[in-house]
C-alpha positions as CSV (number, residue, x, y, z in Angstrom):
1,X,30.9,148.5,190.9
2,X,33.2,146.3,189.0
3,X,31.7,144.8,185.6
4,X,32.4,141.0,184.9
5,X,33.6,141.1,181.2
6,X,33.4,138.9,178.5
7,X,36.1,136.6,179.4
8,X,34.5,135.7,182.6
9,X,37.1,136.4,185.0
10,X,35.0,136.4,188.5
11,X,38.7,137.3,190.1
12,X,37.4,140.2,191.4
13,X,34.4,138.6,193.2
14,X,36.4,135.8,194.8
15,X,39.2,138.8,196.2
16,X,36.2,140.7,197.8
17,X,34.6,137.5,199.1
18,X,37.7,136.7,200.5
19,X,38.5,140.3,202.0
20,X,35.3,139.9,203.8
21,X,35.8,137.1,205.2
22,X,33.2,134.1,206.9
23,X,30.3,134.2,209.4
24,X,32.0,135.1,213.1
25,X,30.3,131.6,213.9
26,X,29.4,128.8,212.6
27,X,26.3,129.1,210.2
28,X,24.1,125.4,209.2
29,X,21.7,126.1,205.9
30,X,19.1,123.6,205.4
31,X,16.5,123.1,202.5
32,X,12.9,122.1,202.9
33,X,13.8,119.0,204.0
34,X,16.4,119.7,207.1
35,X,19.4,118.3,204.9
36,X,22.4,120.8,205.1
37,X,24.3,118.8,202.3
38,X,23.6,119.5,198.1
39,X,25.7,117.9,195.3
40,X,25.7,119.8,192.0
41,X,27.0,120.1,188.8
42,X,25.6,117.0,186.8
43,X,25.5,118.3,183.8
44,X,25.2,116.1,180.2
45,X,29.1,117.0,180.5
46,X,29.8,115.5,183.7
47,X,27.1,112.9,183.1
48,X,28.4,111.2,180.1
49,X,32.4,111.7,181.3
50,X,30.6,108.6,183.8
51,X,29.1,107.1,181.5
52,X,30.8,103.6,181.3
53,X,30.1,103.4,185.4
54,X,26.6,104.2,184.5
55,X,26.3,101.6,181.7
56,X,28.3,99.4,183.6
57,X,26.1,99.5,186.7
58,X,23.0,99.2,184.7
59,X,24.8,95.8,183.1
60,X,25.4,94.8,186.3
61,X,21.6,95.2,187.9
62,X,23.1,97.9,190.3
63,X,20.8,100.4,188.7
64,X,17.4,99.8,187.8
65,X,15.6,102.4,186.6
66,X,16.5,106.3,186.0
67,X,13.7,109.3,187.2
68,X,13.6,113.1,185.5
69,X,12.0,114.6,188.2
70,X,11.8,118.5,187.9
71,X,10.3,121.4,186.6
72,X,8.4,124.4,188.4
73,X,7.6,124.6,192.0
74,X,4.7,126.5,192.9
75,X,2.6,127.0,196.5
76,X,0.1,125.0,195.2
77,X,-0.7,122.3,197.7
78,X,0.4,118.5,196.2
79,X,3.6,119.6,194.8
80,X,5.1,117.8,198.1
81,X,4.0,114.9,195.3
82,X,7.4,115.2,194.4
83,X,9.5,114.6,197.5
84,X,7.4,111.9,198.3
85,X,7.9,110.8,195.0
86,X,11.4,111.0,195.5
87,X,11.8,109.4,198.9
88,X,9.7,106.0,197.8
89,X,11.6,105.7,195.1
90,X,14.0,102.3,194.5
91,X,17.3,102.2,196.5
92,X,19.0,101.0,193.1
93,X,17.1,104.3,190.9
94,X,18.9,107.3,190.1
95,X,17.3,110.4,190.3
96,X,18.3,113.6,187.8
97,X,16.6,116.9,188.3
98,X,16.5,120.3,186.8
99,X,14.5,123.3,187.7
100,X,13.0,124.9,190.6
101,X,11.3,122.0,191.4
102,X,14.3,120.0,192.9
103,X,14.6,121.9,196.1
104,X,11.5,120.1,197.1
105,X,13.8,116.9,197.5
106,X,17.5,117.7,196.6
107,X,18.3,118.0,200.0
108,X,17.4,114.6,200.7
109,X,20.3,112.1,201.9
110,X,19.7,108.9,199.4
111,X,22.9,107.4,199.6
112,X,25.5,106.4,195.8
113,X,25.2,103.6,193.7
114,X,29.1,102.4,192.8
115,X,30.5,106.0,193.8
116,X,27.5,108.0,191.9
117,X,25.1,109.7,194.2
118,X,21.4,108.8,193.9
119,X,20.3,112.7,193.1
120,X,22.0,114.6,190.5
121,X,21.4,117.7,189.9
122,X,21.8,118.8,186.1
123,X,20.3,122.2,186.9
124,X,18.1,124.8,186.2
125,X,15.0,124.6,183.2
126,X,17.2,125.8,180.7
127,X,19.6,123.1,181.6
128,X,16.8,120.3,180.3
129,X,19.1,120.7,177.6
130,X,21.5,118.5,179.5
131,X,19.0,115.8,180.5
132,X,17.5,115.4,176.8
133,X,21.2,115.3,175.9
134,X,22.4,112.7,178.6
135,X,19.2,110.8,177.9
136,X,20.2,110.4,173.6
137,X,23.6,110.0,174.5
138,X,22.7,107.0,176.5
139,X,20.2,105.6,174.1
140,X,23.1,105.3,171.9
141,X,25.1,103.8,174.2
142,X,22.6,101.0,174.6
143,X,21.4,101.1,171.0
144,X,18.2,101.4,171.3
145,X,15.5,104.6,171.4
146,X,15.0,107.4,174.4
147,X,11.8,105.6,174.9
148,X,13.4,102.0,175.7
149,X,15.7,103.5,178.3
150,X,15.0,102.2,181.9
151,X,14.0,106.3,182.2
152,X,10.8,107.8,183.3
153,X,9.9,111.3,183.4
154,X,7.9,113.0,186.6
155,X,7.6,116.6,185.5
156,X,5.7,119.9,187.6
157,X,4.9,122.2,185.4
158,X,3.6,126.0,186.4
159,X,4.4,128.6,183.6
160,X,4.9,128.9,179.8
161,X,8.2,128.0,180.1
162,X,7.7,124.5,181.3
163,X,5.7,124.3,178.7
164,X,7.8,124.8,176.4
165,X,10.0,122.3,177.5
166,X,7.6,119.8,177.3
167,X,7.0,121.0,173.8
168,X,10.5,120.4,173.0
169,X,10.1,116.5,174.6
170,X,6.8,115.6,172.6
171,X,8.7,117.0,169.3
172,X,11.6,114.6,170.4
173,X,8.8,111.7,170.4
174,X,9.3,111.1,174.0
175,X,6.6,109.3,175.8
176,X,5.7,107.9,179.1
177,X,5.6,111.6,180.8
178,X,4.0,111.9,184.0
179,X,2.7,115.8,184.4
180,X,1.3,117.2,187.5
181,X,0.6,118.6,189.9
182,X,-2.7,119.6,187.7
183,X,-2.8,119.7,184.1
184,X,-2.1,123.4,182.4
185,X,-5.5,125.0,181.9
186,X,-5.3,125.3,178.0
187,X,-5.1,121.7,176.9
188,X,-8.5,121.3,176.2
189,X,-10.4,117.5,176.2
190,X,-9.4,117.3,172.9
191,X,-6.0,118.4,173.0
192,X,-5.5,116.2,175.9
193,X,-7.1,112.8,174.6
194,X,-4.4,113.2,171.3
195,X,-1.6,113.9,174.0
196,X,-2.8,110.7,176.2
197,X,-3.0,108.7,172.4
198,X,-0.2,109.7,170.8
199,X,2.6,110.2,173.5
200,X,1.0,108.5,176.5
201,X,0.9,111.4,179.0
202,X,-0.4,110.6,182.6
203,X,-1.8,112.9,185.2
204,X,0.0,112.4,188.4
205,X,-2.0,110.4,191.3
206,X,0.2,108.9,194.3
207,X,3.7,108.4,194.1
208,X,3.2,105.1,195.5
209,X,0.3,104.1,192.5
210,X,2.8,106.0,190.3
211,X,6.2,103.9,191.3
212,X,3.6,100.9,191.1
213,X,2.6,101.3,187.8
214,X,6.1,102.7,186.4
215,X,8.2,100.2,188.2
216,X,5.7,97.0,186.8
């Protein structure tokens, strides 16, 4: 077994993928939603190396509003919530994801605004990183705070981890989160009022109520 060192040099990988060639025929992988096509890669990196398109597109009324839509996926029935979410949204949104719960939707064929695809995918839940990053980076860009960016957050939360990225967005002060499918078991009707006070979380209820009330 060959180990991949320090410096990263998958050489040896790509040679043996290569040795062993393709599928004798033609092989069509779908996700959930029959789409055959995904788009990666959207890091903060590659988000912000676009971001004048981005700005310029949101200047222009090309772009009206941005979704975070992500976090866990689970079995639990109503997390289809979020392709549905997805799928009503505006033809002139973007959509960024992270985390396992994208493959409920990043199959999906929604079409580019001005050469940028409508779903980007910034990656796994340790990649939130990238979206709280991408989402300052604009702020600054448009001078004013996180919470005054044409951005709305629809997050599916299902284990501690989640959690603790939504621990990291409350310290960050961000508001407006909407957290579903059902609300984590601990946060008692205490803990819950000062969260629905102070940073304005909502439950999920229907992504059409939800795109009603978010959209205005």
């Amino acid at each position: 077994m060959v180990h991949i060192g320090e410096d990263k040099d998958f050489t040896p990988v790509i040679e043996k993928a290569l040795e062993l060639g393709r599928y004798s025929k033609e092989q069509e992988f779908t996700g959930i939603n029959g789409g055959s096509i995904l788009t990666t890669g959207f890091g903060h990196g590659t988000v912000l190396s676009v971001a004048d398109k981005v700005v310029d597109a949101v200047k222009n009324g090309d772009i009206s509003h941005f979704f975070l839509v992500g976090g866990c996926d689970g079995a639990r029935t109503g997390r289809n919530y979020y392709t549905e979410f997805v799928k009503k949204s505006p033809k002139d949104s973007i959509i960024l994801t992270v985390a396992c719960g994208k493959y409920r939707f990043n199959d999906l064929d929604l079409g580019e605004i001005g050469g940028l695809p409508r779903i980007m995918d910034m990656g796994q839940c340790n990649d939130a990183y990238s979206a709280i990053k991408a989402a300052i980076a604009l702020a600054e860009v448009f001078e004013c705070g996180v919470n005054e960016l044409p951005l709305s957050m629809v997050l599916s939360w299902y284990e501690q981890k989640a959690v603790c990225i939504l621990l990291t967005l409350l310290h960050l002060g961000i508001k407006n989160i909407y957290l579903g499918p059902t609300l984590p078991a601990f946060i008692s009707p205490n803990i819950l009022n000062f969260l629905v006070e102070n940073y304005n979380i909502s439950p999920i209820s229907t992504p059409e109520d939800d795109l009603k009330k978010i959209m205005g």
